[in-house]
C-alpha positions as a Markdown table, in Angstrom:
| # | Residue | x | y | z |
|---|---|---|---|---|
| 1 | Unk | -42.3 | 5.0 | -16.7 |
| 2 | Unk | -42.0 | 8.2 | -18.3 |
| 3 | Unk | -43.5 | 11.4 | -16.6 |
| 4 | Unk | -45.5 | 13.9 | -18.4 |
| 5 | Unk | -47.9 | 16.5 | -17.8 |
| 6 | Unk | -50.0 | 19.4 | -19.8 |
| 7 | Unk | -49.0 | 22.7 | -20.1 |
| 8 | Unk | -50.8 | 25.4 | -22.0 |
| 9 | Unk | -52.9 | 22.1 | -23.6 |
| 10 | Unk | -50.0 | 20.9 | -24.7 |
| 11 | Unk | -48.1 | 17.8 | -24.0 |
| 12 | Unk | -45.1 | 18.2 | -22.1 |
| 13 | Unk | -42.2 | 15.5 | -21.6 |
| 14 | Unk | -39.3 | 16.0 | -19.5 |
| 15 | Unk | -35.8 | 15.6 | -22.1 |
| 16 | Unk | -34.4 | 14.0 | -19.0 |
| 17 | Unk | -36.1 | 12.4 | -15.7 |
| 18 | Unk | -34.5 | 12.4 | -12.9 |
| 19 | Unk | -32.0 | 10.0 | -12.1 |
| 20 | Unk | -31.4 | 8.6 | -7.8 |
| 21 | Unk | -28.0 | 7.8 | -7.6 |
| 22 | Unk | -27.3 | 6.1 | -4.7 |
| 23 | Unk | -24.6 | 7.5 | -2.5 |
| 24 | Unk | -21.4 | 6.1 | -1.9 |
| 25 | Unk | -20.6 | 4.0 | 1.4 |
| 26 | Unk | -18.3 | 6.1 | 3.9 |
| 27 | Unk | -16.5 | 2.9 | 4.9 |
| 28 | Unk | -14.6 | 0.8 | 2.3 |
| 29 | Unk | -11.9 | -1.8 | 2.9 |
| 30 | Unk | -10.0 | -5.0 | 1.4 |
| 31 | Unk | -9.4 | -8.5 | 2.8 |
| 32 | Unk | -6.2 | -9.5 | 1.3 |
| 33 | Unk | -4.4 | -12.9 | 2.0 |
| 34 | Unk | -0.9 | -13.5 | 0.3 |
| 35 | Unk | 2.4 | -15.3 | 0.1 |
| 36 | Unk | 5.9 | -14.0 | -0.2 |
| 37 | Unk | 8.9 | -16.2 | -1.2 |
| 38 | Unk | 10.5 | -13.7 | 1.4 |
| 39 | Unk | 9.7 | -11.3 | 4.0 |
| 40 | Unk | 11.5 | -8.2 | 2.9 |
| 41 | Unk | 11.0 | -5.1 | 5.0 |
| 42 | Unk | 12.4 | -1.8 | 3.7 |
| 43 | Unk | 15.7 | -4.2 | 1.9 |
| 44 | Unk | 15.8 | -6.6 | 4.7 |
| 45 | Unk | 15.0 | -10.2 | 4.2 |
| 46 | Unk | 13.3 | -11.3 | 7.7 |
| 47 | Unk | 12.4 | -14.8 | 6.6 |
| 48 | Unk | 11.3 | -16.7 | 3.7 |
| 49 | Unk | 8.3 | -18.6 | 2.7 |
| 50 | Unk | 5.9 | -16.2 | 4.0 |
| 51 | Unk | 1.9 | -16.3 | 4.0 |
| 52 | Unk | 0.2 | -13.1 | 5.2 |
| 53 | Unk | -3.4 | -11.6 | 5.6 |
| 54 | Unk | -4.4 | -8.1 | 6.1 |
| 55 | Unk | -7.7 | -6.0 | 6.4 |
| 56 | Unk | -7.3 | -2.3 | 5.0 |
| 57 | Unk | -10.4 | -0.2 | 6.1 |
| 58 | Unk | -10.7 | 3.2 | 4.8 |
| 59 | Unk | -13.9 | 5.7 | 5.9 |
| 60 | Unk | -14.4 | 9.0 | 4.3 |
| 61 | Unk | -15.1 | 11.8 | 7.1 |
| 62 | Unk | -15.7 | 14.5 | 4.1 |
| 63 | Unk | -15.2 | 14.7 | 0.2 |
| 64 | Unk | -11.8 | 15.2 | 0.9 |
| 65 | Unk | -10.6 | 13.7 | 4.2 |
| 66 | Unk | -10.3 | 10.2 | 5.0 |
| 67 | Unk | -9.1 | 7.8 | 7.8 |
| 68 | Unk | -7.6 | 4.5 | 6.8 |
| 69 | Unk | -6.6 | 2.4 | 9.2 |
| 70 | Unk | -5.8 | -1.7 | 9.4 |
| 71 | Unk | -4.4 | -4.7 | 10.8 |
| 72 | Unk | -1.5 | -6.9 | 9.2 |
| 73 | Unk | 0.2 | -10.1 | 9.6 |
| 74 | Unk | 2.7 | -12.1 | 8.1 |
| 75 | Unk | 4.3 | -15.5 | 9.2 |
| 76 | Unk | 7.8 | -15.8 | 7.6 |
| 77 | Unk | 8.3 | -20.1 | 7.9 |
| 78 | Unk | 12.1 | -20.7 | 6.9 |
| 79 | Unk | 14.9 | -18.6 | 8.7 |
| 80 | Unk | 17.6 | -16.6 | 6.1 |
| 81 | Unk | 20.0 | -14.5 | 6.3 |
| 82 | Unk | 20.2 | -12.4 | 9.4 |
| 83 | Unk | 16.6 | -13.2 | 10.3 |
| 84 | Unk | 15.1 | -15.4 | 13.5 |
| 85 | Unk | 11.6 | -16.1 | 11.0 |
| 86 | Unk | 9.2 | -14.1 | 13.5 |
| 87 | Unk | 6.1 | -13.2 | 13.1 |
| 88 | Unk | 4.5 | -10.1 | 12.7 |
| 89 | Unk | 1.4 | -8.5 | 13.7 |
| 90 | Unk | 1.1 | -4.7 | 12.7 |
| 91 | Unk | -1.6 | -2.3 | 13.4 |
| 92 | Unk | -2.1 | 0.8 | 11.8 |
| 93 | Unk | -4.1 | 3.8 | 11.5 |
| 94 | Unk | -3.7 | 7.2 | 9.7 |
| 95 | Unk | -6.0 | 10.7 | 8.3 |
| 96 | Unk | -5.3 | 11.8 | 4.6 |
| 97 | Unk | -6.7 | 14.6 | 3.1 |
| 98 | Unk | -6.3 | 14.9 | -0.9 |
| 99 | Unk | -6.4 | 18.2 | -3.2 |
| 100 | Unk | -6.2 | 18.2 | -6.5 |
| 101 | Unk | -3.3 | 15.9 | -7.6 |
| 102 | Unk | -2.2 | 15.9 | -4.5 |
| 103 | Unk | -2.5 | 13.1 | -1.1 |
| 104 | Unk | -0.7 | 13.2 | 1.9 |
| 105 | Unk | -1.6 | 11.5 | 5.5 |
| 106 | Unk | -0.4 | 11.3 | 8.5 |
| 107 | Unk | -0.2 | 8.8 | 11.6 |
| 108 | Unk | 1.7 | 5.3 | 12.7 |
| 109 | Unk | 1.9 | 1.8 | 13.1 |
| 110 | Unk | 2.6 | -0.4 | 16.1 |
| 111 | Unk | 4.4 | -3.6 | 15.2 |
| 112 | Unk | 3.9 | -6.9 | 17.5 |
| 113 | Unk | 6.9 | -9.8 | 17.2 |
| 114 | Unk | 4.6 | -12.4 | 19.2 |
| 115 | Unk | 7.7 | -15.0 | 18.8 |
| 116 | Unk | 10.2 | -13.0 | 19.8 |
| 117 | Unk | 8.1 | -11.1 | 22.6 |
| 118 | Unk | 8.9 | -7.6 | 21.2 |
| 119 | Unk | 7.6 | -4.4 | 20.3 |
| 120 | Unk | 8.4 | -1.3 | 17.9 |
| 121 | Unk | 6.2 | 1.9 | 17.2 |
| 122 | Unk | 6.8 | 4.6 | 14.2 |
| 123 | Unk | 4.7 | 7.3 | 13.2 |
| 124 | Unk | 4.8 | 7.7 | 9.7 |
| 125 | Unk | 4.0 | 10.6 | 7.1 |
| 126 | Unk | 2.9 | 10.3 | 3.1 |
| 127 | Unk | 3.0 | 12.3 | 0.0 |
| 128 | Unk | 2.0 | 11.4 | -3.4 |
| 129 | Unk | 1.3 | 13.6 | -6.4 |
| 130 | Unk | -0.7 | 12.0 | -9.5 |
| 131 | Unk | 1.7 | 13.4 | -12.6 |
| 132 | Unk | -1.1 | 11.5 | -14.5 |
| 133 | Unk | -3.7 | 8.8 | -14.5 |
| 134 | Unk | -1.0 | 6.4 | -15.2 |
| 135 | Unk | 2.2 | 8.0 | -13.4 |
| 136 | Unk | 2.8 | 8.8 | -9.6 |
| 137 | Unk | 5.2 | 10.1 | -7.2 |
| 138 | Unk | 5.7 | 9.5 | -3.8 |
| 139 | Unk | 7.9 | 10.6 | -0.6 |
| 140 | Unk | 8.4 | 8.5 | 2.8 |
| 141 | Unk | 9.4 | 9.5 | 6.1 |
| 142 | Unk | 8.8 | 7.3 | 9.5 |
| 143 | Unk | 10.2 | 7.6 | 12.5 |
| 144 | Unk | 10.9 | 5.1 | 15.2 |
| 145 | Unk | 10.7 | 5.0 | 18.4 |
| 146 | Unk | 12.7 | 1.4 | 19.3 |
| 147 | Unk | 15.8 | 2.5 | 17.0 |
| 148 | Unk | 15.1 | 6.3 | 17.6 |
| 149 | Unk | 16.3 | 6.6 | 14.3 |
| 150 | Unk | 14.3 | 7.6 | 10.6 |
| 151 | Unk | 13.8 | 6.3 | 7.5 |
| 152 | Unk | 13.0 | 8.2 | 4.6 |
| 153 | Unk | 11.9 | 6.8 | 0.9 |
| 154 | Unk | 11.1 | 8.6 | -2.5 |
| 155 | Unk | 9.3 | 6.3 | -4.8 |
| 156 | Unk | 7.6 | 6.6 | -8.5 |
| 157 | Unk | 4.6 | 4.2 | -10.4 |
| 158 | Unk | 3.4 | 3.5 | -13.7 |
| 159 | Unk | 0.8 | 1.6 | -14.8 |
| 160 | Unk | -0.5 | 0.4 | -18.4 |
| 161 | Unk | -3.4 | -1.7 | -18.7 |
| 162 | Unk | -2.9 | -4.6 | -21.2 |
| 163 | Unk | -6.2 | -6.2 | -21.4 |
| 164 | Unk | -9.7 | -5.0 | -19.9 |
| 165 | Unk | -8.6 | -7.6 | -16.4 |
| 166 | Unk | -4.8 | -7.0 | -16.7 |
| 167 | Unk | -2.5 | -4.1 | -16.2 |
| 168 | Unk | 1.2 | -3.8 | -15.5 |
| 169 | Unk | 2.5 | -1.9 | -12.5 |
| 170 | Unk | 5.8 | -0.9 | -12.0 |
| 171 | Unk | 7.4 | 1.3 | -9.5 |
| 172 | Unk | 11.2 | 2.0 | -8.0 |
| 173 | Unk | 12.7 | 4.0 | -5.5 |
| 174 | Unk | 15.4 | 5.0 | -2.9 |
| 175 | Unk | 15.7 | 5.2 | 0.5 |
| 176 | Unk | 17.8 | 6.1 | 3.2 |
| 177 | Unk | 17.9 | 5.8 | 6.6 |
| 178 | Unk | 19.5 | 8.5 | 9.8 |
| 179 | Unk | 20.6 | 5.9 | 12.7 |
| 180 | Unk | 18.1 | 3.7 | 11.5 |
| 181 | Unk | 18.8 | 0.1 | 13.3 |
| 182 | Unk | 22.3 | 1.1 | 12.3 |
| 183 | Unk | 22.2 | 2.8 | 9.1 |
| 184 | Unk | 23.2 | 6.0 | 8.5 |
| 185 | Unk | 23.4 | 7.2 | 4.8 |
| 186 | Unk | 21.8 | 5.2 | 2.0 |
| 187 | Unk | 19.7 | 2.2 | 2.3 |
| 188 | Unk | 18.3 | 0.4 | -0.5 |
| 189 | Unk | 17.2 | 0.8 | -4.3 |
| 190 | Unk | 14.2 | -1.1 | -5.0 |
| 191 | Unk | 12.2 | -2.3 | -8.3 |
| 192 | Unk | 8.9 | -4.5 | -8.7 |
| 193 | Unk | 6.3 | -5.6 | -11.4 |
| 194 | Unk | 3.0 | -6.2 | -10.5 |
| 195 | Unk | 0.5 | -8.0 | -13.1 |
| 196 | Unk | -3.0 | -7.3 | -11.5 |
| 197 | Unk | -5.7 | -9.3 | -12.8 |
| 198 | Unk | -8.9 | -8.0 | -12.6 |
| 199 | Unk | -11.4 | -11.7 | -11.5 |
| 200 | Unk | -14.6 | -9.5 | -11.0 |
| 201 | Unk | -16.1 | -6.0 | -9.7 |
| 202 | Unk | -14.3 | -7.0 | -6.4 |
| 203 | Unk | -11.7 | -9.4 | -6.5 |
| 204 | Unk | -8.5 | -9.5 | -8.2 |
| 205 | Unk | -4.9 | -11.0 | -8.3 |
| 206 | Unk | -2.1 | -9.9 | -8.2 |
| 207 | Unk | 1.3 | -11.6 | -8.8 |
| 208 | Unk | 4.8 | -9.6 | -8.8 |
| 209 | Unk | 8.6 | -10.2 | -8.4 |
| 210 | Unk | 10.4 | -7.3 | -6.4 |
| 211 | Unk | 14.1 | -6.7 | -6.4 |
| 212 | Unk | 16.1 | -4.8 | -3.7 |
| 213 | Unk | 19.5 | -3.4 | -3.7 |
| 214 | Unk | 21.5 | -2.5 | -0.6 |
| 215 | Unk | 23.6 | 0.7 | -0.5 |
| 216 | Unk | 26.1 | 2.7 | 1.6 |
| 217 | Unk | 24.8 | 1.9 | 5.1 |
| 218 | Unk | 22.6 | -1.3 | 4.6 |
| 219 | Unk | 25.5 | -2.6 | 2.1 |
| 220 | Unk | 28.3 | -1.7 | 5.0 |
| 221 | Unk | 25.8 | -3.9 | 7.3 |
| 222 | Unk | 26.6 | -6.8 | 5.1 |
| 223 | Unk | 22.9 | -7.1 | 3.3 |
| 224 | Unk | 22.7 | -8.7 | 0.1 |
| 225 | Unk | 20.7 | -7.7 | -2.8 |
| 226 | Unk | 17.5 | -9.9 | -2.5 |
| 227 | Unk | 14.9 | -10.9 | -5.9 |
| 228 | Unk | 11.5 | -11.7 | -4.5 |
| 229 | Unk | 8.6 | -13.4 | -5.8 |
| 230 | Unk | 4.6 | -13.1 | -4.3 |
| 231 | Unk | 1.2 | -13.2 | -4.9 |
| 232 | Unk | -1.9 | -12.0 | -3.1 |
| 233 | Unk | -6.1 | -12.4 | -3.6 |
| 234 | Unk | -7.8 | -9.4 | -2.8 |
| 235 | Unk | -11.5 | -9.0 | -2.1 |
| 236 | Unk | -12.9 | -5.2 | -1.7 |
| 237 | Unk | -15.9 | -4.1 | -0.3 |
């Protein structure tokens, strides 16, 4: 109902009542459940035929600073080449803080090989700069305790939406890797097209087909070059 009131014996009405926005939730998160034709870690193939599942939580401590944090798993089915098919469990948690274009966070992930009754632990740091709303850059560097070794990755994204539910995502990089499981000097060039479709308000899909390309060190290792093909089904919160 619109307000009014008298002033001076006149009629006055507000140009504009007020409006109670509600506030936004400090904690927001994902359920994500997908399949991967293969596992493929940083350019390794670690098994194919590969359903996973992951819960990505993220709570906002201030307008600026956030905590994200997670768990991840991922049951390759079919051995391949160089890889025993173990499963994965990963945990992770890391603080961000964004300004202006800018994000970067900080912390690590624990990884559990239940099969294979082992362990690795890496803490991790990530930069990304918004060049626009469809164009990002991003920069990598994690280091791990098992191998002792680092890994570092720059990366770039673009995305166009086709459709009001589908947009195109594509995004390559380069890494390389310092005594890192036993690659020192380049590691991989990677490319991969996304097609996220937009189902509702909170659930989407989102196929893509990823390429990686193994250089200097991870070639000398005797990796092949690997094209893989996935899909996940994402509700947010």
């Amino acid at each position: 109902a619109a307000v009014s009131c008298a002033i001076g014996g006149e009629l006055y009405v507000p140009s504009k009542a007020p409006v109670y926005e509600e506030p936004s939730p400090l904690l927001t998160g994902s359920i994500t459940a997908g399949y991967e034709s293969q596992y493929n870690f940083r350019g390794v193939d670690f098994g194919e035929h590969a359903p996973w599942l992951g819960v990505d939580l993220n709570y906002d401590i201030s307008d600026s600073v956030y905590f994200n944090f997670g768990v991840w798993y991922i049951n390759p089915t079919a051995e391949s080449f160089g890889s025993d098919a173990n499963d994965e469990l990963d945990l992770y948690a890391f603080v961000g803080k964004t300004f202006g274009n800018w994000d970067i966070n900080v912390g690590g992930t624990a990884f559990f090989f239940t099969e294979a009754d082992a362990t690795a632990q890496e803490l991790g740091l990530n930069i990304g700069y918004s060049v626009s709303d469809n164009l990002g850059l991003g920069f990598t560097y994690y280091y791990d305790f098992e191998t002792e070794g680092s890994y570092l990755e720059w990366s770039g994204g673009y995305s166009l939406a086709l459709t009001d539910m589908i947009s195109a995502e594509f995004s390559t990089g380069i890494s390389v890797g310092d005594d890192y499981y036993g690659v020192d000097g380049g590691n991989h060039v990677f490319v991969d097209l996304a097609l996220p479709i937009a189902l509702s308000e909170t659930v989407s899909f989102v196929p893509h087909i990823l390429g990686t390309f193994a250089i200097d060190g991870l070639d000398d290792l005797g990796e092949p070059d690997h094209v893989v093909g996935g899909a996940s089904l994402s509700v947010s919160f």
